[in-house]
Structure formats: C-alpha cells, structure tokens
C-alpha positions in Angstrom: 116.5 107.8 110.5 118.2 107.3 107.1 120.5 104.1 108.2 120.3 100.9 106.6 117.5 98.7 107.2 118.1 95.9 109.7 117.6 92.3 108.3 116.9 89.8 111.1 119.4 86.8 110.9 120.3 84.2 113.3 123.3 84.5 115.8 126.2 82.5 115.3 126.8 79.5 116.5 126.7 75.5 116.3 123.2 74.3 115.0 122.2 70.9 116.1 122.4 69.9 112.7 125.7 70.8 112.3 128.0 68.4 112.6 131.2 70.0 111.5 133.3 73.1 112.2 132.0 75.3 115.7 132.0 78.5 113.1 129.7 78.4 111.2 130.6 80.8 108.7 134.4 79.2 108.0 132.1 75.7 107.6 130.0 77.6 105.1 132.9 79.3 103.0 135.0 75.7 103.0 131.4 74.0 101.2 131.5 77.2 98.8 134.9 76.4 97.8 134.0 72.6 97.1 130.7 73.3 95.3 132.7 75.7 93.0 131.6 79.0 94.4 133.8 81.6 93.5 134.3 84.7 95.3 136.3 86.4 92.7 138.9 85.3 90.2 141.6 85.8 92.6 140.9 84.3 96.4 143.0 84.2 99.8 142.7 82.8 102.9 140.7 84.6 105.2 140.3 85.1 108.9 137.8 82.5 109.1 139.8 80.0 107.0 137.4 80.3 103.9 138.1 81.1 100.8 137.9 85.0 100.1 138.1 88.0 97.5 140.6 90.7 98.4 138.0 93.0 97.2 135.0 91.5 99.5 134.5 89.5 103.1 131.4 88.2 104.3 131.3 89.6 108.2 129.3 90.1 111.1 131.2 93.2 111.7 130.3 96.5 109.6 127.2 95.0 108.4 123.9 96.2 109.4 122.6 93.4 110.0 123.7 89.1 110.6 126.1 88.8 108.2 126.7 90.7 105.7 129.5 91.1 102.6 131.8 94.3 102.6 134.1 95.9 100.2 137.5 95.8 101.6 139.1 97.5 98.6 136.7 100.4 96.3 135.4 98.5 94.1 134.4 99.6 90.4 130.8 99.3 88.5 130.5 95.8 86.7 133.0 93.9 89.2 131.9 90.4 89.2 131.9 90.2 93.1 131.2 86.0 93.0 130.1 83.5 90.4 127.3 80.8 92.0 127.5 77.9 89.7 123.7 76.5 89.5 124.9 72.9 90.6 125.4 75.2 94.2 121.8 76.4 93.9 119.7 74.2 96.5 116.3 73.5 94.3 113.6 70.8 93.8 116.2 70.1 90.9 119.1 69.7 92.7 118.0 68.2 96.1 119.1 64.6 97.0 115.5 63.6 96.9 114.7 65.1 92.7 113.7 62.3 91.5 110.7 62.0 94.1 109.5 65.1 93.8 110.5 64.6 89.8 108.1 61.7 89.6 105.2 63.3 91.9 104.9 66.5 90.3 101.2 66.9 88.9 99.9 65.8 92.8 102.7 68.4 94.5 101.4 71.4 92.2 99.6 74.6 94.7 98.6 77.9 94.2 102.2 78.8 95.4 104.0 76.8 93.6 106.7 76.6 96.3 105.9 72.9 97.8 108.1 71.3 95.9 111.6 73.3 97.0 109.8 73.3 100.7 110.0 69.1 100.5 113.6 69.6 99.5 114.1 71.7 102.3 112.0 69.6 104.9 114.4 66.9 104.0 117.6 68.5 103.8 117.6 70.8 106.9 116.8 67.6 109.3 119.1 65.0 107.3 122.2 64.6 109.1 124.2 63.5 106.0 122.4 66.2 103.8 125.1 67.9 101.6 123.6 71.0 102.4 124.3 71.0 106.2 126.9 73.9 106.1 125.0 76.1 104.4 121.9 75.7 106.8 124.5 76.1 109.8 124.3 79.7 108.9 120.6 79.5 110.6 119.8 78.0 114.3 116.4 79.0 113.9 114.1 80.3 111.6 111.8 82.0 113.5 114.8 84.8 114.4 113.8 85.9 110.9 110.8 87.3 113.0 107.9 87.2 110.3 104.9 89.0 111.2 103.3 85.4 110.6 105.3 84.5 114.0 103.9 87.6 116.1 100.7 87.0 118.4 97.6 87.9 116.6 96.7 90.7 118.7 100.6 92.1 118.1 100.0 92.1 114.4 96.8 93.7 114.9 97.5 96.0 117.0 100.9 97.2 115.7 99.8 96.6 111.9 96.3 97.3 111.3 95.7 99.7 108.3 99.1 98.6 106.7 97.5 95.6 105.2 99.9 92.8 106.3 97.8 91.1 108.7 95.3 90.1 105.8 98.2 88.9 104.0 99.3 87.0 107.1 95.6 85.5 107.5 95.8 83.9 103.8 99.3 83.0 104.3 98.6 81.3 107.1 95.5 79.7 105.5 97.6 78.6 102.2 100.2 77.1 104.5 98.2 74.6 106.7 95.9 73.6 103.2 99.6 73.0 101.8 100.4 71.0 104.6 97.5 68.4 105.3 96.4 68.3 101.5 99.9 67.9 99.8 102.8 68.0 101.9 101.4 64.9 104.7 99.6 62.8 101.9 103.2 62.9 100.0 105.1 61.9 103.3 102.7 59.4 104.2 103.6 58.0 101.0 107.4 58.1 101.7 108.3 57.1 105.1 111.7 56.2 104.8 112.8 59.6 104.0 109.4 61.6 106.4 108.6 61.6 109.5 105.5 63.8 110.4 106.5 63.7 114.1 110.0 65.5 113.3 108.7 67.3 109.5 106.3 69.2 111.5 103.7 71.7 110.4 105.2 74.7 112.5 109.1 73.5 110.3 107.0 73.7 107.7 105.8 77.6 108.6 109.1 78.1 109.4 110.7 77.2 106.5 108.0 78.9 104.3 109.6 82.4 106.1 113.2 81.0 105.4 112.0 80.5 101.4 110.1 83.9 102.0 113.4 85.8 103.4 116.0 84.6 101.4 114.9 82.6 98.3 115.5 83.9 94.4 113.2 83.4 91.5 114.9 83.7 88.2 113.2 86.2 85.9 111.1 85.0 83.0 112.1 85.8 79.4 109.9 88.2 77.7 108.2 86.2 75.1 107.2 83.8 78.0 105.9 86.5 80.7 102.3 86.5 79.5 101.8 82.5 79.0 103.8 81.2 82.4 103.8 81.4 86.1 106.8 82.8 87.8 109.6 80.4 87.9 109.7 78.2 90.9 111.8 79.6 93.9 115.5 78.5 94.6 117.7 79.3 97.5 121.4 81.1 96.0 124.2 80.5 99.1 126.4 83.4 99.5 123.9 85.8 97.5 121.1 85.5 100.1 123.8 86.6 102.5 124.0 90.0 100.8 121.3 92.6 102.5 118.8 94.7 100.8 118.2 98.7 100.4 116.5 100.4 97.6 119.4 102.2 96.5 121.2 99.1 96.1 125.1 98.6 94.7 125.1 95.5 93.2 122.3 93.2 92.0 122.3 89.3 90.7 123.1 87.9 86.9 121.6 85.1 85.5 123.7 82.9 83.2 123.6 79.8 81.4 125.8 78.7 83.6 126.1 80.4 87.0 124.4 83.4 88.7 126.6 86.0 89.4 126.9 89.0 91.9 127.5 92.4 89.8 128.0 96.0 91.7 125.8 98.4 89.9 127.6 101.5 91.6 131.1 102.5 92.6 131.5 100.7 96.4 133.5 102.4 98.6 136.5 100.2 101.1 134.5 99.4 104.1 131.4 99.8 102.5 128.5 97.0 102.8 127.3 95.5 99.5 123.6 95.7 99.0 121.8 93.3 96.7 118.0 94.3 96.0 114.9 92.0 96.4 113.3 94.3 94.0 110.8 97.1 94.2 109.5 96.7 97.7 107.6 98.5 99.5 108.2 98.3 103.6 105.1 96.6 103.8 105.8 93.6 102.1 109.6 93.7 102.9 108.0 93.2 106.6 105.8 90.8 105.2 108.2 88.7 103.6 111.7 89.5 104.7 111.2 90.5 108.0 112.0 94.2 107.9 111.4 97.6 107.3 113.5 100.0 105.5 113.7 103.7 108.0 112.5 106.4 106.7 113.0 108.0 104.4 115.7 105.6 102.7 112.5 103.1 101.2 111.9 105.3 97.6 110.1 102.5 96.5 107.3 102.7 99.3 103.8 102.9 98.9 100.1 103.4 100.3 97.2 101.6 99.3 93.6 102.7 99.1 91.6 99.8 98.6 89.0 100.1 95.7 85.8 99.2 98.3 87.1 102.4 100.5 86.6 104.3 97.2 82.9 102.5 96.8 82.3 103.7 100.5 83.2 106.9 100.3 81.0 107.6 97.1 78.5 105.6 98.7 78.5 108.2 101.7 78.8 111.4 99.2 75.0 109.7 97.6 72.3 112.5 99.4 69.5 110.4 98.2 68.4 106.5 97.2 68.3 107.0 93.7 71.9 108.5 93.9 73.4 105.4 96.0 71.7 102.8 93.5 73.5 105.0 91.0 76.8 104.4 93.0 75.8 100.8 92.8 75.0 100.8 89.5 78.3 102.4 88.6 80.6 100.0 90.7 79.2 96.9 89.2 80.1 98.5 85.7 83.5 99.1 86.7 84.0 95.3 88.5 82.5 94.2 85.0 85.4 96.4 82.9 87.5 94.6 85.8 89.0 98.1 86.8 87.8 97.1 90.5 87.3 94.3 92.6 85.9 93.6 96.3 90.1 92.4 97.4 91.8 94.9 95.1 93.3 98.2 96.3 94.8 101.2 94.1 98.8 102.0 94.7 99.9 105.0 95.4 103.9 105.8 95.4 105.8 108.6 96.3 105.5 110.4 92.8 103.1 108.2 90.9 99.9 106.7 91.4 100.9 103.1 90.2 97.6 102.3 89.3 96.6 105.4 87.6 94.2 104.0 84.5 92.3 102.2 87.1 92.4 104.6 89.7 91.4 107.5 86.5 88.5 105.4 85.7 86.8 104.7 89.2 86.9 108.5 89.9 85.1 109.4 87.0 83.0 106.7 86.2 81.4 106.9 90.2 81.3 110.9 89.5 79.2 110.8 86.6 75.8 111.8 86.6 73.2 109.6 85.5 72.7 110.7 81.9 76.5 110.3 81.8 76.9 107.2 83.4 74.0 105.7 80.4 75.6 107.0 77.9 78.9 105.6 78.9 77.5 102.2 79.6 75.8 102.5 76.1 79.4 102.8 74.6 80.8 100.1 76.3 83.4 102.4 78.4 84.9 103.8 75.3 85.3 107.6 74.6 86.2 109.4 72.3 89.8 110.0 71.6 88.9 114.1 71.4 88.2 114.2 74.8 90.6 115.8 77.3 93.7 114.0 77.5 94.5 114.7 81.0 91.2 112.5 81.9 92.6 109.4 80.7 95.2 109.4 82.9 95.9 110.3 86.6 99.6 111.1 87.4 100.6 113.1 90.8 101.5 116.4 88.2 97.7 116.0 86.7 95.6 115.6 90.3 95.6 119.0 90.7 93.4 119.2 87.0 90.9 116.5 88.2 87.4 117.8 87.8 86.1 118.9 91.7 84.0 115.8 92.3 86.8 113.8 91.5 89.2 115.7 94.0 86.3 115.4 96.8 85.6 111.6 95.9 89.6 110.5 96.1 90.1 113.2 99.8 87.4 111.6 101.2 89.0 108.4 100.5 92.0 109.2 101.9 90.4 110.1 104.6 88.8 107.0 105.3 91.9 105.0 104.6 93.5 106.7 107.3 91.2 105.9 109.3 91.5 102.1 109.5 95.1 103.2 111.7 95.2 103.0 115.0 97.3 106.2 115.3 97.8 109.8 113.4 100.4 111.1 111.7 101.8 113.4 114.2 102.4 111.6 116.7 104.5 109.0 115.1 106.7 111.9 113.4 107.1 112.8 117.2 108.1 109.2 118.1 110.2 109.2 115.1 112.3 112.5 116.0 112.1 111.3 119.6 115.9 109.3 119.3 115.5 108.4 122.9 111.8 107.1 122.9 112.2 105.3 119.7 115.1 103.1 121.1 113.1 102.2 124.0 110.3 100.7 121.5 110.9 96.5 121.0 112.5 95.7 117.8 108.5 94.8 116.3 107.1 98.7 117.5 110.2 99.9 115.4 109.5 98.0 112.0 105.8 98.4 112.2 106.5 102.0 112.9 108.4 102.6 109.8 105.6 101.0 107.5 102.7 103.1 109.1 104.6 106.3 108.7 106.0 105.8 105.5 102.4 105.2 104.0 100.4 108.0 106.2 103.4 110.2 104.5 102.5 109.3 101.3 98.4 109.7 101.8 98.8 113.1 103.7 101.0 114.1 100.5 98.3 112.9 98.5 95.4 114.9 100.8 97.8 117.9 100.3 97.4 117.6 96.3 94.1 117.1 96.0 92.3 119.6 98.8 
C-alpha cells in the first residue's frame, strides 16, 4: 500500500502531429539539446540517441509511472540534476503567437488567469510547423491523463461523493465553457488565419486545461509581492514535468534569473526514481488536478474537510428549542460577518494539525456560547481579553482534548455528519484495502477514488477518537 503513486501518462508512440522521429522520447531529448537543455554538466549518448547525464535517464522502465527520470549513479543532496534555460519554457511569452496575445491582453484576462498560455497551446499543439512539436510528441492524448472532469457524471458521483472533487469539477467545468465562448472564440474569431473553431475545439480546449492542470509550473512570488499580486501565470517546464510526484520527494525545482533548475533535496540511491513535488497536496486535489492519488499511507500531506455549514447544521440540530436555533443563527451571521465562515468554505483538518485552527477555534465557541455570552461578545466586537485561557485561542490536535464539553460535542457531531455525505464506512474500505487480490480487480478510477476516501475517513475517525 505504501508504493509510489501512479501518474497517468500517455503510451508511447507516433502522435499525428508528430512529424519526425517514431520515438518519441529520442525526438524529445534531440529538441532539449537544441533549445539548450542541459541534463547535467557532463552528457553522453544514450540508448535512445538523446543527450543524457551519467548520473540520470529519463525511462519508461523503473518508473512508476509513463516516463519517469532515474538515478543511474547515487546521487548526492544539491546535484544540479538539469538546467531548463527559460527561452525552453513554452509560455504566453515565448509562444510563436506573443505578440497576439501581447497586444490582446486586457480582453484575454479570467478568473484563472490561464487563457492566455491555453491560446499558446491551442495553437502550438495543432501547428504542424510549431517548434514545440517534439515536446508535445511525448502526449497522444490528453485525456489518458484521466481527470475526474473526463469521468461520467454519475462515476464521479458515485465514486467521489463526500471527497469534495465533484463540486470542484462542476465549477471547473463551468469556468471552462464561460472561458471558451466569452474569451477564447471571440479572440479566434478575430484571428482566423492562425484559428479554426472547427479543429480548436471546446473539448481540446478541456483537454488541454487537464494537460496545463497535470503538468504546468507557476513560479513562486517574492515575498514583498505575495499580498498585492495574483499568482504568476502558469508555464509548461519540458523535462521537469516529466519528473513524478510523492510527498517525500528527492529533488524539487530552482528558479533562476536565468534558467530553472532540477536540485535533489535527499541522497538518491542508483536505480532510484527521482521525485519532483507539486507541493503540499492532498490526494484530493492531486486527483483533481493531476490525475492521481498518492496510496495510503505515503500522502503525509493529506487532509479531511469539514465544511463550515456542516458545523452550522450540526449546532443547528443540538438547538432543543426556537429561541436556541435563532441563537445558532444569530451566532453564524456574527461569525460570516468576522469572515471566520462562509456558506462555500470548509475547515482543514491534517494528519497532526487542524490547518484552520483560529477559524475552526472560533466557530466552536462562538456557536457554544450561551446567550448572555454570545451579547457580550458581540458587544466587544469579538475581542477578549488577553487573560483569558490561552488554550481557547487556539485549537491544535495536542489541545482538543482541553476543549470545553460543548465544544467536543459540537465538532463529533460534525464529524459525524461529514461522514455521512460518503457513500461507504470506514471498515469496509480498510477491508478492500488489505484485500491485495480484490483491490487489483477494482478499475484503475475505484483505485484512486479509493485512496482519497480512506485517507480522509482516517483522518476524521482519528479526529472522533480525540474528541469523544
């Protein structure tokens, strides 16, 4: 149960839009050596007549997944594994068609902020010329990545319902076909030389949003600009989006000036596979956005969610009289005015931490508070005193167990109804789990949807266990 994750990539072979070598991957690795890739300071001919490190190879074989790089000598922390110069990175910056999107930027802006690099890509995947053809070669189709935005509805549904990825699929889905007819066809329209909406499609459009979803880098803001800018636009990184993902990864990207470069972060073993990270993921969104879920128990960055209107129920349902559920109401409107709550928000709970403990803290006790409490909290604006009890200001996993009773009742019964919105109990998907030969037999979907259900019913029953 503790293996790799399994990312889904395409299987090799000659895309239609590739009109050079058969393999794809010795097509790729001959464009990385004339963009200026470099694999390491030292390279050699490899198998596949690319250029390669003596210390790495980029393989089908040994990787857990598509391809895959592996250490074919141990390999020290800080090696520079490969340098990516950014003229290699494939951007709205860097696509044959900048200036375009250049000159059109105030009418391409979204609430992504991704339609830009998805024009790029909408005209550099079907170009037949396009410079980037050997690095798309590495993909024949991009709904192998098998999004949960790809499954039938009633599949997501059925296999996902509690986890909370089929609402992000619904408002995915949603963004992407507003994208589509308000931005992205308006701006072909306008450019008919270089679109066509009969071949630039709205399902290649889906399907490249889950190729920019899978394998796409954004580069990390600097501090002093974090609170007054967005995220920085997505770019797609050849040879680093190759790299797979676990949480305890061994190497992890650089950004330079310059270049972006590959650095291990942990001694790697010969034969080893490299793992980059996508960050602190939880197997719900890496299903949501890359396609798979890490097995339990490798995924220590996993987590449950109870939303904040489960907690509003479940106080709601604890009311024995009127006056006590307007006083429930009462107190929830308070809290979505401090903006601790709100109607789509949901509190996170990790596998040592509650992630979102000052909000979390503060729902509990403000909807426990009787009503002569509750008025005189309003009447200080939500502020206390600073001599009160520490260990009320804050809600860690070591301090549950010193939460006031009605707080402990208010946060099981929560839990409870949260696990409740699954379609299955925790039992018997440990059994399917321990089952070797059963789990096999489950389609490749039952698997990863199995592995985020469990993960977060572990972490909720761990949670019941604390606070009962």
């Amino acid at each position: 149960m503790a293996s790799a994750p399994k990312r889904p990539k395409v299987a090799a072979g000659s895309s239609a839009r590739e009109k050079g070598s058969t393999d794809p991957l010795s097509g790729f690795l001959e464009w990385c050596r004339r963009a200026g890739v470099e694999l390491s300071p030292k390279v050699r001919r490899g198998r596949a007549g690319g250029e390669l490190s003596p210390k790495v190879r980029l393989s089908r074989e040994g990787a857990v997944a598509g391809y895959g790089m592996l250490a074919t000598e141990e390999l020290a922390v800080g090696e520079v594994l490969f340098t990516v110069p950014r003229a290699a990175l494939l951007s709205q910056h860097t696509s044959s068609i900048q200036a375009l999107l250049r000159d059109a930027q105030e009418s391409l802006q979204s609430e992504s902020g991704w339609v830009p690099l998805l024009l790029a890509l909408l005209h550099e995947y079907t170009a037949s010329n396009s410079h980037w053809q050997p690095y798309f070669s590495l993909w024949q189709d991009f709904r192998s990545l098998d999004h949960p935005m790809f499954w039938p509805e009633e599949e997501r549904v059925r296999l996902l319902q509690g986890t909370g990825i089929p609402d992000a699929v619904d408002k995915d889905l949603a963004n992407i076909h507003l994208e589509y007819s308000s931005i992205i066809l308006p701006f072909m329209e306008s450019h008919p030389k270089i679109f066509d909406p009969k071949l630039h499609t709205l399902e290649l459009y889906k399907e490249l949003v889950a190729f920019v979803m899978a394998y796409s880098f954004q580069e990390p803001l600097e501090e002093d600009d974090e609170d007054e800018k967005g995220p920085n636009p997505p770019m797609m990184v050849p040879v680093a989006d190759i790299l797979n993902h676990v949480a305890k990864h061994n190497a992890n990207l650089e950004y330079a000036p310059q270049c972006l470069r590959m650095v291990t972060t942990q001694p790697i073993s010969k034969g080893q596979e490299i793992f980059n990270t996508y960050g602190q993921m939880a197997n719900w969104q890496l299903l949501h956005m890359y396609g798979f879920a890490e097995p339990y128990p490798g995924n220590t960055n996993d987590t449950a969610d109870i939303q904040m209107v489960t907690v509003h129920k479940a106080a709601l349902q604890r009311a024995k009289s009127e006056a006590q559920q307007q006083l429930v109401s009462e107190q929830w409107d308070f809290l979505c005015q401090l903006e601790m709550v709100g109607e789509e928000g949901a509190f996170v709970l990790g596998w040592d931490e509650v992630l979102t403990e000052e909000e979390l803290s503060m729902t509990l006790k403000v909807l426990c508070m009787s009503e002569e409490e509750f008025k005189e909290y309003k009447e200080q604006g939500g502020w206390e005193d600073d001599s009160e009890e520490e260990e009320n200001s804050t809600l860690s996993y070591e301090a549950l167990s010193r939460l006031k009773p009605p707080c402990k009742m208010l946060l099981y019964d929560s839990v409870l109804l949260t696990l409740e919105s699954y379609r299955s109990d925790l039992k018997a998907e440990q059994d399917l789990l321990n089952n070797k030969e059963a789990y096999e037999k489950l389609s490749r979907r039952e698997q990863q949807a199995l592995q985020v259900r469990y993960g977060q019913k572990r972490i909720l029953h761990q949670l019941l266990e604390l606070v009962c």
